[in-house]
C-alpha positions, 0 to 999 in steps of 0.5 A, a space after each residue: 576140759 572138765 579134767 582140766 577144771 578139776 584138777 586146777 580147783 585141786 591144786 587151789 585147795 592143796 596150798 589153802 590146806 597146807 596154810 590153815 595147817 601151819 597157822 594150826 601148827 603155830 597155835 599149838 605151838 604158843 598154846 603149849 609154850 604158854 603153859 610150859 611157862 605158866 607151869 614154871 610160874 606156879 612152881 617158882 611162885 611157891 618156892 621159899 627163895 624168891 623175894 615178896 614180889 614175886 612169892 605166890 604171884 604167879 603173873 610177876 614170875 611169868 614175867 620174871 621168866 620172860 626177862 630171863 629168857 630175853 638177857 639169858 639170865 637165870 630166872 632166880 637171879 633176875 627174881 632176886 636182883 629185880 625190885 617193883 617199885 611204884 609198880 615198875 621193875 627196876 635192876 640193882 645197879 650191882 647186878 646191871 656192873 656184873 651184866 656189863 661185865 659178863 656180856 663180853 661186849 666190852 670191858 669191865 666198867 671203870 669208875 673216875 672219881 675228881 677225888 678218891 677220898 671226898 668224891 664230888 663227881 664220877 663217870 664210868 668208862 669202858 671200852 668196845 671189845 670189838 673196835 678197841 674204842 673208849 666209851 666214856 659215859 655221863 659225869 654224875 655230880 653232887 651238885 646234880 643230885 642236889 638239883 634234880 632231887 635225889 639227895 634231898 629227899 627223906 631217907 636218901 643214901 646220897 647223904 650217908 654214901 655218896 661215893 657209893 652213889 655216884 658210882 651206881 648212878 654213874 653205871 645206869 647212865 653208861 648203860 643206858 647210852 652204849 649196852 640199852 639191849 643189856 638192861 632192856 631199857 630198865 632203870 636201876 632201883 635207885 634211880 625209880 626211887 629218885 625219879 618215880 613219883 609215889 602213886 597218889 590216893 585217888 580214893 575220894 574220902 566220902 562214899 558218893 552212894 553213902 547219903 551224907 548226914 543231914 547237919 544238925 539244926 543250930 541251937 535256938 535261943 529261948 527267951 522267957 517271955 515277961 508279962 507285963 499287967 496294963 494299967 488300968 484307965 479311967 472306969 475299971 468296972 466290967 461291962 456287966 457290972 456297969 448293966 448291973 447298975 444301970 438298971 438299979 438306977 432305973 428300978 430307983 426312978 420308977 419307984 413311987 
């Protein structure tokens, strides 16, 4: 009986071992992986080739190394073709045409201008390699950037090369509606300076801990006083002369 017991408390023990193990295991694992990616962060954050947003900031490389292992891109290419813009990453639209290109999932994107010379609107076309479908994406119009904002800003290449234009926005749209997996959702750069608002100042212009100073006090007006002599009424004489007198004529009527 006590044999029996035993042995059923051993084999409740060996698979409770066997788990903590493999959970034990499995840390190890993500330990040691994350400072295989740490180590890479810190080396091609040091080197001369990646751009500003990524030179010396280990973080933006980690994550930069994340990216390149989801789309299977080398890592300094995502660095080089991946901008930070209002604090979100963002594809260059002539890096999302060639990741379309090269996936092999479809055929190279096809861009259809109404006309070849002054293009007012595009849209990009491919086709599904798998099924042989047409996968026509969204028109991109003048008329569009002019109502959503996008020409009218300062700066905006919309007014000096619009074809151009058309065709990157025309590529970002079609992207997003059939190969999403390809950008992983990302927008291009030129659509983030479009789209993102700049980040607002939130800053408040006093210091709350700083006492303010007081306001200095409002000029008094000072008026110089006139003096003005009363004029004199009736006896002027002062009160002791008037005793003075009184008195000599009472030393007159006494005197024999």
């Amino acid at each position: 009986m006590e044999t029996t017991q035993t042995q059923t408390q051993t084999e409740a023990i060996v698979p409770q071992e066997a788990q903590n193990s493999g959970i034990l295991a499995q840390v190890q694992a993500e330990t040691q992986a994350f400072e295989l990616v740490q180590r890479q962060a810190k080396m091609l954050a040091s080197s001369t080739m990646v751009p500003k947003d990524f030179a010396n900031n280990v973080p933006n490389c980690a994550i930069a190394l994340n990216i390149s292992k989801r789309t299977g891109i080398d890592v300094l290419m995502v660095t080089q073709n991946i901008d930070i813009i209002h604090g979100r990453p963002s594809w260059r639209a002539t890096a999302l045409i060639g990741m379309i290109r090269s996936c092999g999932s479809f055929t190279p994107l096809r861009f259809v201008f109404d006309d070849d010379d002054n293009p007012t609107s595009c849209y990009a076309v491919s086709r599904d390699v798998s099924t042989g479908e047409e996968l026509r994406g969204e028109k991109i119009t003048l008329e569009m950037a002019k109502k959503e904002g996008w020409s009218t800003k300062s700066g905006s290449k919309w007014l000096t090369m619009p074809g151009q234009m058309l065709r990157y926005r025309a590529a970002s749209f079609w992207s997003r509606a059939y190969a999403s997996d390809i950008s992983l959702g990302m927008y291009t750069t030129d659509e983030v300076r479009d789209f993102a608002e700049p980040p607002r100042n939130v800053t408040p212009k006093v210091n709350p801990f700083v006492a303010e100073p007081e306001p200095e006090p409002e000029p008094v007006e000072v008026v110089e006083a006139q003096v003005v002599e009363d004029k004199p009424k009736g006896n002027t004489k002062p009160h002791a002369e008037k005793i003075a007198e009184a008195f000599q004529n009472m030393a007159k009527e006494v005197e024999p």
